[in-house]
C-alpha positions as CSV (number, residue, x, y, z in Angstrom):
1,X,2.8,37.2,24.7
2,X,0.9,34.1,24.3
3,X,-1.8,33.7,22.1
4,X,-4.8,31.1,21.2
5,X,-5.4,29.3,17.9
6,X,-7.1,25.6,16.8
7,X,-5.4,22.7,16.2
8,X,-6.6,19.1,15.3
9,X,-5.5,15.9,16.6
10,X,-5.5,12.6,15.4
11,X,-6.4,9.2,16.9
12,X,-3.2,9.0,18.9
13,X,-3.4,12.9,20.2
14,X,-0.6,14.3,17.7
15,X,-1.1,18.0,17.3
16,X,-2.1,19.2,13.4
17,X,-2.6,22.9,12.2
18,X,-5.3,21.7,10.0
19,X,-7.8,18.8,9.5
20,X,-6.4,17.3,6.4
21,X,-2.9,16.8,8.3
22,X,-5.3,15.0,11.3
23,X,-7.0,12.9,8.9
24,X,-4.6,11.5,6.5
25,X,-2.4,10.5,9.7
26,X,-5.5,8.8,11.0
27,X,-5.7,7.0,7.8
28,X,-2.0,6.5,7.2
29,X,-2.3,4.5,10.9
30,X,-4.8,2.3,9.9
31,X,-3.2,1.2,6.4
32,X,0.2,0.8,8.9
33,X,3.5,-0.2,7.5
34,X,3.4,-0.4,3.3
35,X,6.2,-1.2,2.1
36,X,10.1,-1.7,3.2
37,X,12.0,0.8,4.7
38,X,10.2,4.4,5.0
39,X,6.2,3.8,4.7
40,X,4.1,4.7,1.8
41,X,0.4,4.8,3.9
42,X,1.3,8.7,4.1
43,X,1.3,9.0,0.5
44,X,-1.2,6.8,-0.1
45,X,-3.6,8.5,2.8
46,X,-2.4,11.8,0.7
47,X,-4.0,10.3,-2.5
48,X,-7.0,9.1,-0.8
49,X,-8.0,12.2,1.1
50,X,-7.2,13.7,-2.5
51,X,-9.4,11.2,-4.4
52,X,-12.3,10.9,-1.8
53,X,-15.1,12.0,-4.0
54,X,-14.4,9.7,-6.3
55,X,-13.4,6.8,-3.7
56,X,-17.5,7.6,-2.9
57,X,-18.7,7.3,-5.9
58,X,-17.0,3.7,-6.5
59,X,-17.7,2.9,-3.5
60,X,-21.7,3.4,-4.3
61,X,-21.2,1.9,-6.9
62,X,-19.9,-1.0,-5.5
63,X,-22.7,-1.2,-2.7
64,X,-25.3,-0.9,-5.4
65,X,-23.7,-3.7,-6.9
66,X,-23.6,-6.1,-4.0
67,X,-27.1,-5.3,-3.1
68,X,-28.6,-6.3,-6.7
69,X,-26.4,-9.3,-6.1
70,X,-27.9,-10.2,-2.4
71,X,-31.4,-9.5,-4.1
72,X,-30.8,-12.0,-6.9
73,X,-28.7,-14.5,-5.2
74,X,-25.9,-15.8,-6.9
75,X,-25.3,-14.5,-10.5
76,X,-25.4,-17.0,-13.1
77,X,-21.7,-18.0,-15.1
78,X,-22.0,-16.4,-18.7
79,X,-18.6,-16.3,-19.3
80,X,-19.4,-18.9,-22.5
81,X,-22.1,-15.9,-24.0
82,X,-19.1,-13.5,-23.9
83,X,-17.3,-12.6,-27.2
84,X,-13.9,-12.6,-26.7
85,X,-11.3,-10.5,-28.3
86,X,-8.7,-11.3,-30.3
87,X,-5.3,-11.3,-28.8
């Protein structure tokens, strides 16, 4: 007897039992071939589906950065105030 259920689908129409499956082959498409031989974007779009909290927060991050940059123009070269360390 046949019976009903969900699926997801990526970008290309594969057929997923769950979201996370959909979405990390969307995002293993766009990185595309990494790598020689088998590619690692699946394992990578693993990881980044896995890490995407914290892939937001340094991504804020990073936009708050670039703002205070485009508000103050070009940051001035201090590289000769720094201390440096011992090697």
């Amino acid at each position: 007897m046949a019976k009903s259920g969900t699926g997801f689908f990526d970008s290309k129409g594969n057929f997923f039992r769950n979201p996370e499956e959909a979405t990390m082959s969307d995002i293993a498409a766009l990185l595309g071939q990494i790598g020689e031989g088998e590619s690692l974007a699946p394992g990578i779009a693993h990881l980044l589906l896995e890490k995407r909290s914290d892939l937001e927060a340094l991504f804020a991050e990073h936009d708050t950065m670039m703002e205070a940059v485009k508000d103050r123009g070009n940051v001035a070269d201090i590289t000769d105030k720094v201390a440096k360390l011992p090697n």
